[in-house]
VOGU-3710 file (C-alpha; in Angstrom, 3 decimals, decimal comma):
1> xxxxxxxxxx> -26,556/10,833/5,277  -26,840/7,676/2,800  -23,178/7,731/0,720  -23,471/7,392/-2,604  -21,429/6,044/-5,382  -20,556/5,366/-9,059  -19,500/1,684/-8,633  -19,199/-0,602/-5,405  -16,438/-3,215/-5,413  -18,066/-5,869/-3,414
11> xxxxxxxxxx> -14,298/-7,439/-2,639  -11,178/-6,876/-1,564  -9,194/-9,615/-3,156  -7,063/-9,136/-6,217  -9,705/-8,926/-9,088  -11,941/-6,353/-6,949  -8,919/-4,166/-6,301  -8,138/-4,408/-9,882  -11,827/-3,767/-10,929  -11,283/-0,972/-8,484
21> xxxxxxxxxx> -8,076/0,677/-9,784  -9,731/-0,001/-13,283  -12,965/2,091/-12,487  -11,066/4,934/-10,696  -8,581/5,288/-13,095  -11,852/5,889/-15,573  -12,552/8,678/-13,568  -15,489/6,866/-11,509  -16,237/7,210/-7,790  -15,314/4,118/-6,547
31> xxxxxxxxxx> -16,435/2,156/-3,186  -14,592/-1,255/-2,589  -16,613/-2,456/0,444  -14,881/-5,113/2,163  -15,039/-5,864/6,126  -11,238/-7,151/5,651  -8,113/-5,783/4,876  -7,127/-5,427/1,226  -5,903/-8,748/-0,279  -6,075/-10,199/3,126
41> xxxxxxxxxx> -8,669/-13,400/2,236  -8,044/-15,807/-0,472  -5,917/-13,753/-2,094  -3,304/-13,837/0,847  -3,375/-17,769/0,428  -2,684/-17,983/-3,088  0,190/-19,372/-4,756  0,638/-15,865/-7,013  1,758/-17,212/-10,384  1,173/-14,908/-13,395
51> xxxxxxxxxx> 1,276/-17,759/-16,233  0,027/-18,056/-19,061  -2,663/-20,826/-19,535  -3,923/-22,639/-22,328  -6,350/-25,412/-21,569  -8,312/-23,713/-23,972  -8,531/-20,517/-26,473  -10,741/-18,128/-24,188  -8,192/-18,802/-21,001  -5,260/-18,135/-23,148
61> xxxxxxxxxx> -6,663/-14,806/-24,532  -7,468/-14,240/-21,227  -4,176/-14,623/-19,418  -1,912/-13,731/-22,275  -4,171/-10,100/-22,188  -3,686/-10,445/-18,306  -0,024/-10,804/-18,231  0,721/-8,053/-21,118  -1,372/-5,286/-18,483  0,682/-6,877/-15,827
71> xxxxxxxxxx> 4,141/-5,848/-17,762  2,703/-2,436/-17,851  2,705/-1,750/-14,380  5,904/-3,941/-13,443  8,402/-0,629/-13,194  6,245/0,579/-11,089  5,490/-2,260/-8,482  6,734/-1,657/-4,966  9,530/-3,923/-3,781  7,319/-5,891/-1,459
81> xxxxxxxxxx> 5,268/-7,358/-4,428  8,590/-9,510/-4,274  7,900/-9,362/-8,524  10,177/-11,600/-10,207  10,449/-12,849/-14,005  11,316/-16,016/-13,176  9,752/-18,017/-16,322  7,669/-21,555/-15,541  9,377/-25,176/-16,680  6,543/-27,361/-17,516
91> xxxxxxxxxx> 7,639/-30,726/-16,621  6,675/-34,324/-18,572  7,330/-37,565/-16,925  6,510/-39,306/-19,697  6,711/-39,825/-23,752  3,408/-38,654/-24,630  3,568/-35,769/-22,168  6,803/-35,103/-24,044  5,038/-34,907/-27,028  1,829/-32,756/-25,470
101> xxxxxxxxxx> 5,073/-30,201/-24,692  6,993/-30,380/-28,167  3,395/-29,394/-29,664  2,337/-26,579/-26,872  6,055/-24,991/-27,767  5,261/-24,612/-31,528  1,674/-23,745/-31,072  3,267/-20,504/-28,773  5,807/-19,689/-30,681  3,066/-19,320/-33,917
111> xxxxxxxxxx> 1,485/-16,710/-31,319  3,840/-14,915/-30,630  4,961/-16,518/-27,369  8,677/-17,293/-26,874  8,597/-20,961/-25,662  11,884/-23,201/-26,119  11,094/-27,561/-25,612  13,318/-28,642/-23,649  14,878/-32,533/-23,446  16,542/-34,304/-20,682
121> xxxxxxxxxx> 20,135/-32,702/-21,441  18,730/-29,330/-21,188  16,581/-29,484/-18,271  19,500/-30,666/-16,295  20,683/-27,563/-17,456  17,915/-24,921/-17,030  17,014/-26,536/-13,635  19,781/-28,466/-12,197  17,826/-29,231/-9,045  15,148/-31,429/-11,375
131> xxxxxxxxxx> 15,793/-34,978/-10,814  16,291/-38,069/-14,039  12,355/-38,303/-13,884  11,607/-35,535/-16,486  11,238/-36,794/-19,189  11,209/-33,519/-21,235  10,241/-29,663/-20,588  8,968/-26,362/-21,778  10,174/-23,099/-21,024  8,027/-20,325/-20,826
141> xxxxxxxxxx> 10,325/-17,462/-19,965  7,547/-14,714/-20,585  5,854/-15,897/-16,540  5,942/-14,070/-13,670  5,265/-14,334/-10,003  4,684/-11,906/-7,063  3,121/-11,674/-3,962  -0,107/-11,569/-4,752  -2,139/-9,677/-1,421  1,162/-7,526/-1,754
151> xxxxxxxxxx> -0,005/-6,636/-5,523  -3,783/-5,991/-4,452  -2,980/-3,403/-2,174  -0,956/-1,533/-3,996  -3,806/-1,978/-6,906  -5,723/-0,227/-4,354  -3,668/2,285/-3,148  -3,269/3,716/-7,289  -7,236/3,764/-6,891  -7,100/5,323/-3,634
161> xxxxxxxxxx> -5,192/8,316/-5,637  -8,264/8,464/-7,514  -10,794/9,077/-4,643  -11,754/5,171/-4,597  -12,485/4,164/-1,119  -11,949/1,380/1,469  -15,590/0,816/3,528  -14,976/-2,370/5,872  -18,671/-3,475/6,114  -20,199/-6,804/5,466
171> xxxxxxxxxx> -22,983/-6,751/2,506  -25,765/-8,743/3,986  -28,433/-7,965/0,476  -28,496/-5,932/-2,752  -32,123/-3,949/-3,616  -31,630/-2,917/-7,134  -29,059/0,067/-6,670  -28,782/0,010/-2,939  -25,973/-2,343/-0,749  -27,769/-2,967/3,226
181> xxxxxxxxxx> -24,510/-3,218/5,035  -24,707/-4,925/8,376  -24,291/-1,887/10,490  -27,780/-1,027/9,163  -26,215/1,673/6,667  -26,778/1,817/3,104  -24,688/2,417/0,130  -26,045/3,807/-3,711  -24,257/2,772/-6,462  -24,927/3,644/-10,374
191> xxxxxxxxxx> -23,418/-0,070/-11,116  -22,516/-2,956/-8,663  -19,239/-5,473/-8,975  -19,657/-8,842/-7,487  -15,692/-9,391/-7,021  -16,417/-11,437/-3,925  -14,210/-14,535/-5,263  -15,664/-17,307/-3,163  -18,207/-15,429/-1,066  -19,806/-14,172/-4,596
201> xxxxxxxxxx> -23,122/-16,328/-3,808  -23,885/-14,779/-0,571  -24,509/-11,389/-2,858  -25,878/-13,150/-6,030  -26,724/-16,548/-5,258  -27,834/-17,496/-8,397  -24,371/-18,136/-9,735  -23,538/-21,268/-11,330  -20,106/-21,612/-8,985  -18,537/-25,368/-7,827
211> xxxxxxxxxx> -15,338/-25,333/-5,644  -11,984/-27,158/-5,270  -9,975/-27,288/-2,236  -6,178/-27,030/-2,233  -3,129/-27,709/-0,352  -0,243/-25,091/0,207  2,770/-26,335/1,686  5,991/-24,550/2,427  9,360/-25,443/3,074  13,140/-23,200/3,706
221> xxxxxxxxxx> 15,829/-24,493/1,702  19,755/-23,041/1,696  20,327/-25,501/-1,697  18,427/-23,373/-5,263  15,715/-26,232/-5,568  14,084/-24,055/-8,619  15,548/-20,894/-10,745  12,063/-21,309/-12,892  8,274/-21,814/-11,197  8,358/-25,817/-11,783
231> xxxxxxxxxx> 5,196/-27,240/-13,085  3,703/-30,585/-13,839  2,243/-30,813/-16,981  -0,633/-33,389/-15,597  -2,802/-34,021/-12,422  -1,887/-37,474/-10,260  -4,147/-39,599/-8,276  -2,834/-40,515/-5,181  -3,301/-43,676/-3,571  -6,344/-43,858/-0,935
241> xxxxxxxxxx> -6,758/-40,051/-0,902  -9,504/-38,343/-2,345  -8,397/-35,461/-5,161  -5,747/-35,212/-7,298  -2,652/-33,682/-7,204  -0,399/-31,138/-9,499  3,001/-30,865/-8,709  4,227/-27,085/-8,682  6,936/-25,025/-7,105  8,466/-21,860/-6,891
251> xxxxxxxxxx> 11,666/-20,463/-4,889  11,622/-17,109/-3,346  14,824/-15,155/-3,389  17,541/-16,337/-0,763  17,135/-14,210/2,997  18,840/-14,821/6,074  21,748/-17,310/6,112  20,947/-17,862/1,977  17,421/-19,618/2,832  14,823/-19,189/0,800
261> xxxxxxxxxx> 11,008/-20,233/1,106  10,060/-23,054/-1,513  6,353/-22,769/-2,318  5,078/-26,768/-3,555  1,498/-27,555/-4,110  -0,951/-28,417/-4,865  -4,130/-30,467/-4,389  -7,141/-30,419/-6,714  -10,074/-31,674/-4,914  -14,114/-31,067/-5,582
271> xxxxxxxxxx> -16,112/-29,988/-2,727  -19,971/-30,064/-2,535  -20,092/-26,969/-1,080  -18,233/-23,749/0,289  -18,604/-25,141/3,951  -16,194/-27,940/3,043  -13,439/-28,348/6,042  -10,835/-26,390/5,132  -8,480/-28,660/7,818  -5,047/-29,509/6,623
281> xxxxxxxxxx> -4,934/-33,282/5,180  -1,642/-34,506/6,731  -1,969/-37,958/3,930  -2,313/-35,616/1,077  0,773/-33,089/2,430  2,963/-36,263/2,846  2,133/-37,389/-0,754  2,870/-34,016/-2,042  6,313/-33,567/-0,166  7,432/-37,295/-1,348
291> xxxxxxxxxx> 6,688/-36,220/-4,599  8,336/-33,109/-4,281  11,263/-34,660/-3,431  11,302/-37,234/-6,324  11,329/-34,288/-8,703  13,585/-32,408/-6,843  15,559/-34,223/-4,378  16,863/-31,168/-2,301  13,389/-30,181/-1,058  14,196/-33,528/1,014
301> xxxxxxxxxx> 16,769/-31,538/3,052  14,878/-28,474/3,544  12,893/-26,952/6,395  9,384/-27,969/6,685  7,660/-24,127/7,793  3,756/-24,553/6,907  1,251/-25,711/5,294  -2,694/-24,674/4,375  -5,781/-25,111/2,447  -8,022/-22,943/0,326
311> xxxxxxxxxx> -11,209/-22,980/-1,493  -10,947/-21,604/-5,507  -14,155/-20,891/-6,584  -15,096/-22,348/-10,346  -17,049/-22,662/-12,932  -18,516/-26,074/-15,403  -15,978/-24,521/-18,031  -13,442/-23,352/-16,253  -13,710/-19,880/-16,979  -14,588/-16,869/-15,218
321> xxxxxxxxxx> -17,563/-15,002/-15,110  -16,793/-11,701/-16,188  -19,882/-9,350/-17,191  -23,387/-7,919/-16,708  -26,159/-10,550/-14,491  -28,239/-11,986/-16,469  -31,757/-10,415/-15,756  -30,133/-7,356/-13,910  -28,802/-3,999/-15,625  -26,509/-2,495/-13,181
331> xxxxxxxxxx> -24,976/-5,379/-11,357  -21,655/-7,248/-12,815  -19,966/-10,661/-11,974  -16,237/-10,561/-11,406  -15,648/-14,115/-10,305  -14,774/-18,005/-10,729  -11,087/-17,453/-11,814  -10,058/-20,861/-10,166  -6,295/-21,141/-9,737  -5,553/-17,666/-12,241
341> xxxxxxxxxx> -7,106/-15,007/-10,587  -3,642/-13,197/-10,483  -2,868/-13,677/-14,102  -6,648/-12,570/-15,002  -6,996/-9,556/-12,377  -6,033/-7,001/-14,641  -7,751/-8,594/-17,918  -10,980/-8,873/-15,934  -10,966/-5,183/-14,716  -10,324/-3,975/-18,019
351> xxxxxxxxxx> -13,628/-5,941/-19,357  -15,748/-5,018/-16,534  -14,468/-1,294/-16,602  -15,835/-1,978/-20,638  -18,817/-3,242/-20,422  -19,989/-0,435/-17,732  -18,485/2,377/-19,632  -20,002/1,229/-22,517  -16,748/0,941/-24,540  -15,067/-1,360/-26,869
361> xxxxxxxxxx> -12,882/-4,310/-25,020  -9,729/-4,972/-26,712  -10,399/-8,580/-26,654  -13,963/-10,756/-27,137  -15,952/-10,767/-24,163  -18,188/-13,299/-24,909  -16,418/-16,987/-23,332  -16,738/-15,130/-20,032  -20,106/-13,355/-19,973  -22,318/-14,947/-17,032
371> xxxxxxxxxx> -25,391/-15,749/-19,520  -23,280/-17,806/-21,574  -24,734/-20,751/-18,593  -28,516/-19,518/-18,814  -29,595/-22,319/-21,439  -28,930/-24,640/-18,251  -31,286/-23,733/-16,102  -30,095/-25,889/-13,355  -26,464/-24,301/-13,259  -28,075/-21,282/-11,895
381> xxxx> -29,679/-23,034/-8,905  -28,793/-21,748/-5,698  -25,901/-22,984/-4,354  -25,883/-24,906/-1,275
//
């Protein structure tokens, strides 16, 4: 017997188990097929910041709107989504960083966004553990972070309520309506979700996607390195490696013997393709830990634990594709979130559960539609 569906999920990360929990909630039968656990790719490797972004208007709708759904559900979060309103500290090391800040903290506040500049006096302060080289700061106390593979499952599990379910097969080609799964089975679905994060071009391969690789490393500290997620407000070149480099960190809750993990990344750098090496780059860790340590000297005295790469899936203007295919009626795109697929799960689930319902979002959907890249042809070349 063929099984049959309203929607199929292709992913398991956090946006498809959003997209998921979305659907189901609407009262759609919903099939997340997956051949791995929930959350347990990409997701389970990334950093799991909800912040709210602003490199330009369509990513801050889209992450403030992401981070006010996310608020919703915090009372009812399990404890192992380790949620925590910590609040981010954008660092500047210099004057005219200073001065990007002091503007960024009025712009927010006009929107509605508590944000409080902060100078040298107060960021010793704030964040005690920061070193002399800030030169100024930002608080953002609205930011969040959790555990993000924690988060997806339990995104799931509120869909699984619902009736959605869990089918651990590989999609190996779409025909209009029908998923072939590699065990030779078949799955029917009304509408299709391509939530398949960096896999999405092995299902649509038309999809104008580039791809960074990133560096994860972790260290155990007894001493509070960071009460706040810590981030630079600017990339740095290091010298004679290839990428760039963004100083962040954030400091899990004290465990055993009052050590805590200390998350620091992370490394920007364009791939030509998703079959890049995704090998640790012991140059690029060391730069990142001695830089680390500049800003925050204690991480010199911690525990070195581990340390990993990642692809993030992008797009020309960095933002997602959320939406119908061009050229296709029932299949949607639910991809390219870069570095903020956490802080845009929620918002992108509530568009896609939109469009397919045939409803009204509660923000413009346009920035992020897929066809927005169709007048360049050569964006929707095959990936290779």
């Amino acid at each position: 017997m063929k099984m049959t569906c309203d929607v199929a999920v292709i992913g398991a990360g956090i946006v498809g188990a959003a997209c998921a929990y979305e659907l189901a909630q609407a009262g759609l039968r919903v099939v997340i097929v997956d051949p791995n656990a929930i959350g347990a790719g990409a997701t389970n490797l990334s950093y799991g910041s909800l912040c709210l972004l602003d490199q330009s208007p369509a990513q801050f709708t889209l992450t403030r709107y992401g981070l006010e759904l996310w608020n919703k559900l915090v009372e009812f979060l399990p404890p192992d989504c380790e949620y925590r309103r910590c609040g981010t500290v954008w660092l500047a090391f210099d004057q005219n960083q200073s001065q990007e800040l002091l503007a960024k903290s009025d712009l927010l506040n006009q929107q509605g966004i508590r944000a409080e500049y902060l100078n040298p006096r107060q960021i010793a302060e704030a964040e005690p553990g920061v070193s002399a080289v800030a030169a100024g700061g930002l608080l953002v106390p609205g930011d969040s972070w959790l555990r993000a593979s924690r988060a997806a499952e339990f995104l799931f599990q509120l869909a699984a309520k619902k009736g959605a379910q869990h089918l651990r097969q590989q999609v190996v080609a779409l025909a209009h309506h029908e998923l072939l799964l590699n065990d030779g089975s078949s799955l029917f679905a009304g509408s299709i979700v391509n939530a398949a994060g960096n896999d999405a071009p092995s299902i649509t391969p038309e999809l104008p996607l580039t791809y960074v690789k990133s560096h994860i490393l972790v260290v155990e500290s007894q001493a509070v390195c960071a009460r706040h997620q810590l981030s630079a407000t600017a990339t740095e070149q290091p010298p004679d490696v290839e990428g760039k480099v963004r100083f962040v960190a954030y400091q899990k809750a004290s465990g055993v013997n009052n050590a805590a993990e200390v998350w620091i990344g992370s490394s920007v750098q364009p791939v030509s393709s998703q079959a890049a090496s995704l090998q640790v780059e012991p140059k690029l860790v060391a730069y990142m830990l001695r830089r680390a340590i500049e800003i925050v000297p204690a991480i010199g005295r911690a525990r070195p634990l581990r340390s990993w790469t990642g692809l993030r899936a992008k797009t020309a203007d960095g933002l997602p594709l959320i939406g119908r295919l061009p050229g296709d009626d029932n299949i949607f795109v639910a991809a390219a979130h870069n570095a903020y697929g956490a802080s845009a799960a929620l918002a992108t689930a509530r568009l896609i559960a939109a469009e397919i319902l045939c409803q009204t979002p509660e923000i413009d959907p346009k920035p992020y539609l897929p066809d927005r890249f169709k007048k360049d042809q050569s964006l929707y070349a095959k990936q290779t």
